[in-house]
Each structure stands twice: as structure tokens, then as C-alpha cells.
N, C-alpha and C positions, 0 to 999 in steps of 0.2 A: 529741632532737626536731629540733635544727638540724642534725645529718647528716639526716636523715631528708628535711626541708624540699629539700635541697642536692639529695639526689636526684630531688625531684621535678621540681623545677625543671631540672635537667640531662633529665630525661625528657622533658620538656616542649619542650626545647628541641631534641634530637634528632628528635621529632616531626615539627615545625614544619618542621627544616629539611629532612627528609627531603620531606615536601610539596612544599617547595620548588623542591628539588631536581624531584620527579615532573611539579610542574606547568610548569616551566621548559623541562622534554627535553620536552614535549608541542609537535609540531608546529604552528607557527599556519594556519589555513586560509583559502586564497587567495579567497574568498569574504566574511572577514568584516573583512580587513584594509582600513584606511582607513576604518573605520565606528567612532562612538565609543558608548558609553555613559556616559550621564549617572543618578548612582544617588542617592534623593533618601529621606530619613529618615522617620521618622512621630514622634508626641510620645515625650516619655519617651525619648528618644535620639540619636543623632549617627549620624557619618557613618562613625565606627569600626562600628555594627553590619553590615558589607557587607564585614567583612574577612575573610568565609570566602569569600561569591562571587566577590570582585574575582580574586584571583590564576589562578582557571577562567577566567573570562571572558578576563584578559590572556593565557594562554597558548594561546587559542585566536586570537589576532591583532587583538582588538578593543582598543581607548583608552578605558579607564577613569577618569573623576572622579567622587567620591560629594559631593556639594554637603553644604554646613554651614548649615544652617537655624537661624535664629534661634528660631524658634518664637513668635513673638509676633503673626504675625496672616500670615490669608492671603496679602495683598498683600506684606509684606514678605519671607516664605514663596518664593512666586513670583518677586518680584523676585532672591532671591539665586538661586532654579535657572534665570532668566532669562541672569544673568550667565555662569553655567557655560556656558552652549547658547549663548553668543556668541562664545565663546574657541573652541570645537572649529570643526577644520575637516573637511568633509566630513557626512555625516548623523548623524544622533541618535536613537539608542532610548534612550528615556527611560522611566526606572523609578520606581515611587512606594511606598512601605511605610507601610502604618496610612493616618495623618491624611494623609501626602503625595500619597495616591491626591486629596484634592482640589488641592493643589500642582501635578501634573501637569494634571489636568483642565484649570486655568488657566494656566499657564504651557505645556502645550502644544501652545499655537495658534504659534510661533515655525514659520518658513518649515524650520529644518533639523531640526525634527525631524519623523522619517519614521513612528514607530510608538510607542505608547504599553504599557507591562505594568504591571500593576497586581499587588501582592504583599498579599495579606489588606486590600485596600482596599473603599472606596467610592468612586463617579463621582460627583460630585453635576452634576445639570443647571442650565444657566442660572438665575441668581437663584434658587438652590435651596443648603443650608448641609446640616452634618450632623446638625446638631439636627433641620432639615426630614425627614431621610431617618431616622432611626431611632426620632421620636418614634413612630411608630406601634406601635414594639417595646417588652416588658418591660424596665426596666435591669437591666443585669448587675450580677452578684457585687461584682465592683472597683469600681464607682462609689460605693460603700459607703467603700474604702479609699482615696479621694482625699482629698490634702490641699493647701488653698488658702494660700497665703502674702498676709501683706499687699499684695502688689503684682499678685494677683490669677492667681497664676501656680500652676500644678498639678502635681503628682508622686504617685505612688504609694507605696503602705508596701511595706516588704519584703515581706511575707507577700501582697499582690496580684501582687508579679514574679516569687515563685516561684509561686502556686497559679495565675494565668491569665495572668500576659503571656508567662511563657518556663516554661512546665510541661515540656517537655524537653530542656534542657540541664541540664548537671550544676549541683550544688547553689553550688559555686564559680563558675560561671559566672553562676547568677542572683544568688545576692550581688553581683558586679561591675557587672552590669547596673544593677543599685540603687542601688547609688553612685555610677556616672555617669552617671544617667538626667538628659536635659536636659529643665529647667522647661517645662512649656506654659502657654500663655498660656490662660484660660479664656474669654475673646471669640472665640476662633478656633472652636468649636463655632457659632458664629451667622454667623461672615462667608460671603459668598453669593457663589458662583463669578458670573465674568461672562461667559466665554465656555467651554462645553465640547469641550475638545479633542477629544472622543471620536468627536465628532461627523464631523468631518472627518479622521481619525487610523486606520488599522487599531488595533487595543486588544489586548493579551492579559490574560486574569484570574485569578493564582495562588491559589486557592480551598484553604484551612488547614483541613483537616477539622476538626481537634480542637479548634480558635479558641474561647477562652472570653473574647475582648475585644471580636471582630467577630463573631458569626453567620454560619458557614460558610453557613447558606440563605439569608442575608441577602447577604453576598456572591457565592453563584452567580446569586441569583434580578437582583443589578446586571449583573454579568458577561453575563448574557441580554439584557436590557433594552439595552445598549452595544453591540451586535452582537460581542462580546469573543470571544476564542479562548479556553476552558475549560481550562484545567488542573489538576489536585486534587493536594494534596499531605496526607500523614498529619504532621502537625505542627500544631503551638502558631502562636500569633499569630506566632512569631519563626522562618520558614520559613529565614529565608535564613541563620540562626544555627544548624538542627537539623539542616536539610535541605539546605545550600547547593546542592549537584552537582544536585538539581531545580529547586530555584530558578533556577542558573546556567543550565539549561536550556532552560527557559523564554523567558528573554533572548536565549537565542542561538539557538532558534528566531523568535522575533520580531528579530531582525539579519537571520537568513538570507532573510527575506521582503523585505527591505529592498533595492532596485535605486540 
């Protein structure tokens, strides 16, 4: 079993680096260099879920940082993708995943950023929250498998990270997911954007067909509503984990629009 293990792990590691390697000789393109991206979490996660896009995105010439959200409430949310968008110099496509689609909404009223993409998100509008936006819909499967800690703070069972948050990644993967999923704060369903970036922002909206967290009609029918750029991807809530090379896409379509 522990040879066994050895190998895998050297497979895994050949992989990786062979990627690497692939995404490194990839020329950067003199279009998108000097433009950063700033890449920003949803609950139940960090900033490591973006480590299949980043390495695309950097070898195409763009400045990558994925912000580390606390998770405990819009404002603070914001505040820390605030700080990231302060340190980059030059413009900012800025990205949102899950609950961070409201993070960006608010946080991307900042003068440098130029363009907003939304990956399996919501927009919520002015004094508008996400409880606002989804009450109208049935709940899902998973809200069934949330569980609240005494400090009010939320996660999922394993059995909701494999059957809806990451339904296509390997079985090892969504265990790992599980066990370093970050706490969410269960207030941050009620807190109310104050100013929507969307508004004054071109928008793209990566639309997760297979989404059993967000309602893919639920998020094209925001995507429309935002005047958003459409794009559909065949994946799980976890586009940029299944799908990265579309996902990465996406973003570097929304850079290229970027002067």
C-alpha cells in the first residue's frame, strides 16, 4: 500500500510539473501584460480554490492575487478585496466565486477596477442581500446539510461537497475541499450591498450549468438583468476547479476588453 501511495504521489507530481512546465513556455500576450487580476473566494473556501486558473492566467502576462476572505460579513469581505485592489498597480479585473459575486458587487466601485466577472455568482442590487435575491426560490438539497457552530459560523457535511458543491471533481479532491472548507459567517446571507459595482462596471457572468448550490436560471436570468457578458460552462458550482481553461477564459476575455 505504501509503495503504491509513493507512486501516486510521484504521478501526481510529474503532472503538476509537466503543467507547469506547458503553462510557463506559453507566450504572455502583449495586450494583457500590465493588467492584474484580482480573484476573490465564495463561502466554504479560500483563495487556494483558483489554483488551477491562476497559472493560465499568469502565463498569458496578466498579475495575479487571489484575496483571503475572512468570511464573516460583507463589509469585512470587501474590505479585505479592497486592500488587494489597492497594492496592484495599473487596472483590475476583478473576479467573484459563489457568495464573493456580492464582495465584488461592493467592493467594485474602487476607481482601478476596470471590469467585473462573476463565476456561479449573484449581483445583489443596492440595499438588496442574498436572502433578498433567492427568497423567492425553493431551497436546495444542501441547506438541509449545513451545520452551525456556536459562533454562528456555517460549513457543510461532506456528503453536500461531494453530491452539490464539487459534483465533478475526483472523489479525493472533494474530500480535500471538505476539510479545508472556510467557515461562513451565517449573517452574511442578510447583509445588503451599498453600492452595486455592476452598475458602472462592464460585468461578465460564468453561468455552471450543472450548479446544484446556485440555479444556473437563477444565475443567467442575474447575468441578464446586469447587462453581463454570458458565458455557460458544463460544470458543478466549482467551475474554476473542473473547468479552469474556461473559466481562465472568461477572465482573459474580460482583461482583453480592458484599455
Amino acid at each position: 500500500m505504501k509503495t503504491l501511495i509513493r507512486k501516486c504521489l510521484v504521478s501526481l507530481g510529474l503532472v503538476s510539473g509537466l503543467l507547469g512546465v506547458a503553462y510557463a513556455s506559453a507566450a504572455p500576450e502583449a495586450d494583457l501584460q500590465g493588467k492584474n487580476v484580482v480573484l476573490v473566494h465564495g463561502a466554504f473556501a479560500d483563495g487556494s480554490s483558483w489554483s488551477k486558473v491562476i497559472p493560465i492566467l499568469e502565463s498569458k502576462g496578466l498579475h495575479v492575487v487571489a484575496v483571503q476572505n475572512p468570511l464573516t460579513s460583507l463589509k469585512d469581505d470587501a474590505g479585505a478585496t479592497r486592500r488587494v485592489i489597492e497594492q496592484q498597480t495599473g487596472p483590475v479585473i476583478l473576479v467573484g466565486h459563489s457568495w464573493a459575486g456580492a464582495v465584488i458587487t461592493e467592493a467594485g466601485d474602487e476607481d482601478k477596477v476596470k471590469a467585473l466577472v462573476y463565476v456561479a455568482a449573484l449581483a445583489p442590487d443596492q440595499g438588496q442581500s442574498l436572502n433578498d435575491m433567492i427568497k423567492p426560490y425553493p431551497a436546495p438539497a444542501w441547506t438541509a446539510e449545513l451545520r452551525k457552530d456556536s459562533a454562528g459560523f456555517l460549513t457543510l457535511s461532506d456528503k453536500a461537497i461531494a453530491q452539490d458543491f464539487a459534483t465533478d471533481v475526483s472523489p479525493a479532491e472533494a474530500k480535500l475541499l471538505a476539510a479545508t472548507q472556510g467557515p461562513w459567517f451565517a449573517g452574511c446571507l442578510d447583509d445588503k450591498v451599498t453600492h452595486a459595482a455592476w452598475h458602472d462596471k462592464a460585468s461578465w457572468m460564468v453561468v455552471t450549468d450543472q450548479d446544484r448550490m446556485i440555479d444556473p436560471r437563477l444565475q443567467a436570468a442575474v447575468g441578464k438583468q446586469i447587462g453581463a457578458t454570458i458565458i455557460k460552462v458544463d460544470s458543478s458550482h466549482v467551475a474554476m476547479l473542473s473547468k479552469p481553461e474556461q473559466v481562465a477564459a472568461a477572465i482573459i476575455a474580460a482583461a482583453r476588453s480592458v484599455k
